[in-house]
N, C-alpha and C positions, 0 to 999 in steps of 0.2 A: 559484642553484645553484653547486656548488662545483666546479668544472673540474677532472679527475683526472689529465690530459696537461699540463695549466700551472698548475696548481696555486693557480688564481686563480678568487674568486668569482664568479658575473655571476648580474645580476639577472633573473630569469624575462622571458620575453617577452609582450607584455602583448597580449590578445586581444579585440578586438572585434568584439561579436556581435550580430545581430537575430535578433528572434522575430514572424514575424505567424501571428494565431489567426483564424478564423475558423468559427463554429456557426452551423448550422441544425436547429429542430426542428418536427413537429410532434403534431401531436393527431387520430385519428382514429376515428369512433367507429360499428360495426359491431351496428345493432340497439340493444338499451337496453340490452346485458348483456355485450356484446365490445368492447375498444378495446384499439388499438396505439396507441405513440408510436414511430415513428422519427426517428430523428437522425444526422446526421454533422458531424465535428469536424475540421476540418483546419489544418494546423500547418504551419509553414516555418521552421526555425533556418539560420541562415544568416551568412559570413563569409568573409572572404578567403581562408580554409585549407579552410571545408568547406559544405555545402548540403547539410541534409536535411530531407524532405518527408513527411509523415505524414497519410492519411488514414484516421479514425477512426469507422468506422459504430459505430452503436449502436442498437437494438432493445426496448422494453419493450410485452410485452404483460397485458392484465387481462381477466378473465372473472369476471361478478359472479353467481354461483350463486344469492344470494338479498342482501337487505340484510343480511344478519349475515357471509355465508360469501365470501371474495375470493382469487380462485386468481391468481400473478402469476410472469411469467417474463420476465428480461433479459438481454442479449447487449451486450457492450461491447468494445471495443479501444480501447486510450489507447497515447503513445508519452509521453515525459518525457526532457528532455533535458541535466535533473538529475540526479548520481549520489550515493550514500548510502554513504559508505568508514564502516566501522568499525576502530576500530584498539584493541589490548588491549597494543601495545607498553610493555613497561614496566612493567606492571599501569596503568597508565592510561588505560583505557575513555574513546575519544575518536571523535566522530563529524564526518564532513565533510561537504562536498557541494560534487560536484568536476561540471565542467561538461562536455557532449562535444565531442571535439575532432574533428580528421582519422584519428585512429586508433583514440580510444572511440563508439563507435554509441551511439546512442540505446537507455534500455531501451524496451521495451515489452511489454505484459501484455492479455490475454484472459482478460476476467471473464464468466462464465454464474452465475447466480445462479435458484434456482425459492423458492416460498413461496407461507403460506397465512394469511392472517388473518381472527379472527374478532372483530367488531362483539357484544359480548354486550349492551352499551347506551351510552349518552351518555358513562356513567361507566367500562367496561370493553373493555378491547381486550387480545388476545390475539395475537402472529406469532412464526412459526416458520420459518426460512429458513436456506435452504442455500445455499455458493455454492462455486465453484473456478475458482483462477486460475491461469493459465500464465505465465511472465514467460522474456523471454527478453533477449539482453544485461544481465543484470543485475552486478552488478562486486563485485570484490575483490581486495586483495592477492596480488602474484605472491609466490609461495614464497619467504620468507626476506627479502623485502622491507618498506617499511612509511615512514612519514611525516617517520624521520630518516634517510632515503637521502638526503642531497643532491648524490652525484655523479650520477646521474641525473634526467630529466625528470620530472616527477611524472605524465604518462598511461602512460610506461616500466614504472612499478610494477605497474600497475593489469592484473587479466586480468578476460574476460568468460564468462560462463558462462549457465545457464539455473534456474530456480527454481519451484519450486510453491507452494498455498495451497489448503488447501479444510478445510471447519467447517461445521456447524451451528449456531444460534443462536435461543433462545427468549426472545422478551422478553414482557414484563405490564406494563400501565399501568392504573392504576384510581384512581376519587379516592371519599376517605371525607371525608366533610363537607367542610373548609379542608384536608386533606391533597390531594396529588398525589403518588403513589407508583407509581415506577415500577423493575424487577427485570430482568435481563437474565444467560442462561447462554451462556458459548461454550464448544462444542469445536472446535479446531482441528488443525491441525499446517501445517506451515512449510519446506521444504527449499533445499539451495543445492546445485549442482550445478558443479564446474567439471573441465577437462582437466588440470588442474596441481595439484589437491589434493584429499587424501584417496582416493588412487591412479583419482581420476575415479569415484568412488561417492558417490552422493550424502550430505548430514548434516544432520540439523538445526542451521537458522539460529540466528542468535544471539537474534533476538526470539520463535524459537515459544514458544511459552508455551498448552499442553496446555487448562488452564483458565482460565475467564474469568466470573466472575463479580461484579456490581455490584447496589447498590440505590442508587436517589434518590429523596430524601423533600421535599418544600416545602410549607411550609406560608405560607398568606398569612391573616390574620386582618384583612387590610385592604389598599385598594386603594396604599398609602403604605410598607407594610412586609411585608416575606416573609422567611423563614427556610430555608435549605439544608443540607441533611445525606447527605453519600454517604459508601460505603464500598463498597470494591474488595478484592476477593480474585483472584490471580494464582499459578498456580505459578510455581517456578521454572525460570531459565535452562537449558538446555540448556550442559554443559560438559565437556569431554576430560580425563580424569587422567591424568597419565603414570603407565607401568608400567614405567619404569625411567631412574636419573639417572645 
């Protein structure tokens, strides 16, 4: 970093950090046609400047209406202690992953997801699923700042805010003869939300992306060789024009 009072460079301070994880799940199964799986997930990031602690329940349940018909609904919390900077400084679309310190929290995100899948035989499967996520601490450049600041500390830059997600999703899997073909629709949308930009009104992110559509094809004519072919269709970016220079 570049010292703006003396006018002398010094090297960042170098930080070391632990992580311990520890999961438990299990399986639990209510009659021949109901089961939950509960779990929780718990995390410890930890270091001479900072100690944080995350514990992460998680929930999935199944109700099997018949062999063809499977109704399913999940609840999740995760914490992540990794952050995701994008930067456009420059026109140079550049991504980071910046770690959290004593002043960046950890993000974390509450996922509720419900769906429905249908078994039509061996060879066809049909699901449909919705989900939406809350995120919160999640990060971005502080106004007017950005990745060639170096009189400043690089968590300095950085502000925290809150974020959305929620889509629907249908996919198809079916196999014809040596094919395995498989189709997939998203709609979604994507928001970022901070105190310091976009006078604190939310915007779409820079990855929403509206539509989402893919096919994957494989073909295996033998247990020694298989052939791959996808294709992805994407809108685009979400982006600001100026209305005056």
């Amino acid at each position: 970093y570049f010292s703006e009072n003396t006018g002398v460079g010094t090297m960042p301070e170098k930080v070391r950090s632990n992580e311990v994880i520890f999961f438990v799940e299990d399986q639990i199964k209510l009659g021949g046609k109901f089961s939950l799986i509960p779990g929780v997930h718990f995390a410890n990031w930890f270091s001479r400047q900072f100690d944080y602690s995350s514990i992460q329940p998680r929930l999935r349940s199944e109700l099997a209406l018949s062999k063809k018909h499977l109704l399913y609904a999940s609840y999740a919390e995760m914490a992540q202690f990794l952050h995701l900077i994008t930067s456009n400084t420059y026109g140079l679309p550049q991504d980071f992953w910046v770690p959290s310190s004593s002043r960046i929290e950890p993000e974390e995100s509450y996922i509720s997801t419900v769906g429905y899948r249908y078994t039509a035989s061996s060879k066809l499967f049909v699901n449909v699923e919705g989900y939406h996520k809350d995120i919160r601490n999640t990060t971005t450049y502080d106004v007017g700042k950005n990745l060639f600041d170096n009189y400043i500390k690089w968590d300095d830059k950085i502000i925290q805010g809150r974020g959305e997600s929620y889509g629907v999703e249908a996919s198809v899997r079916t196999q014809l003869g040596r094919f395995n073909i498989t189709s997939a629709y998203t709609w979604s949308k994507t928001w970022r939300q901070f105190a310091a930009v976009n006078d604190g009104a939310r915007f779409p992110y820079r990855y929403d992306r509206r539509h989402n559509f893919r096919i994957a094809a494989l073909y295996q004519p033998s247990r020694n060789f298989d052939l791959t072919l996808n294709w992805l269709y994407m809108s685009g970016e979400a982006i600001t024009m100026p209305d005056q220079i």
